[in-house]
C-alpha positions in Angstrom: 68.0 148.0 22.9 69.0 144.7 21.8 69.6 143.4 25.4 65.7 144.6 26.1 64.6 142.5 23.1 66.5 139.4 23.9 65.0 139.5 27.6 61.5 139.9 26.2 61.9 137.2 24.2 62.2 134.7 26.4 59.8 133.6 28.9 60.3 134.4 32.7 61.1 131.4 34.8 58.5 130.8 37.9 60.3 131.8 41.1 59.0 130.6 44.4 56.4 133.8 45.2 55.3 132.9 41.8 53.5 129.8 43.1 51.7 130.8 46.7 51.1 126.7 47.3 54.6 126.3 48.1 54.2 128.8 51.3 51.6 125.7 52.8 54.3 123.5 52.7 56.0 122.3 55.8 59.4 123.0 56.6 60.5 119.8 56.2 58.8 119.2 52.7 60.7 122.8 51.7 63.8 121.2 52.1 63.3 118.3 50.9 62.0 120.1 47.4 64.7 122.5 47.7 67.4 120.1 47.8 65.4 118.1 44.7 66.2 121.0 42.6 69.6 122.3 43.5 71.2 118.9 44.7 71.7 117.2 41.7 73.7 120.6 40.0 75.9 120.8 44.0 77.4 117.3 43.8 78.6 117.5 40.7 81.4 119.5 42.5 83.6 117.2 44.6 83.6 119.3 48.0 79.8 119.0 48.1 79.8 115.9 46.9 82.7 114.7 50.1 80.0 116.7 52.4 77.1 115.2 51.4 78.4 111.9 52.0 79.6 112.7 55.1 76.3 113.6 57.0 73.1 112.9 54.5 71.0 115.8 56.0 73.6 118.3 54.9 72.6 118.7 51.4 68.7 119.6 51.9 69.8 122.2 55.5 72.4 123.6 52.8 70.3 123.8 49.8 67.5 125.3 52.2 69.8 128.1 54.1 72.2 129.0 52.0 71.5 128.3 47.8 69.2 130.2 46.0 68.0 129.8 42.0 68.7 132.9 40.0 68.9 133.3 35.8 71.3 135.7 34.5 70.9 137.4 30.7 73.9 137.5 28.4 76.3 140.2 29.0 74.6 140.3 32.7 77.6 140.6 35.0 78.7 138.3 38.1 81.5 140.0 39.2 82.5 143.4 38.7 86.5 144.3 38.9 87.3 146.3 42.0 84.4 144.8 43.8 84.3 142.4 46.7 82.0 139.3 45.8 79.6 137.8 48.6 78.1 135.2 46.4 79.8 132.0 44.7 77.7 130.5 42.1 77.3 127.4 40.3 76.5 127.4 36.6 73.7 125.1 35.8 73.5 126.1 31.8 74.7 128.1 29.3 78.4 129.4 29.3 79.8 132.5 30.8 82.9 134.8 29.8 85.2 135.4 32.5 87.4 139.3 31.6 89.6 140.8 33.2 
């Protein structure tokens, strides 16, 4: 009950369906807005930061194939025990609590 009231509480985020204009983009514009919002939280990690610099398209064809914005609640999980993991993330905000 009190997870429900925290998560009504706060106001969605706009995800990309949310805004149909983005579908007349071009390709090449998507990118370039993808890599806008997610580059700037990427480099802060060394690895990304060694590739971007290597080839200065990678970060916008990464961003654009293979990172994707999503908001976790408190006491959502990431990672279960037990469980094989196919996602990494990067934490832009907040804090999380890592149990084992």
């Amino acid at each position: 009950q009190r997870q429900g009231k925290e998560r009504l509480s706060n106001p969605a985020r706009l995800k990309h369906h949310d805004v149909p204009v983005l579908n007349l983009l071009s390709s090449d514009l998507c990118r370039r807005l993808q890599a806008e919002i997610c580059g700037p939280f990427l480099v802060r990690h060394p690895l990304f930061r060694v590739c971007m610099h290597l080839d200065d398209g990678w970060l916008a064809e990464f961003c654009m194939s293979a990172v994707s914005v999503v908001h976790h609640h408190k006491d959502d999980n990431l990672f279960l025990a037990g469980n094989r993991s196919e996602n990494a993330f990067v934490l832009i905000d907040g804090s999380i609590q890592y149990l084992q």
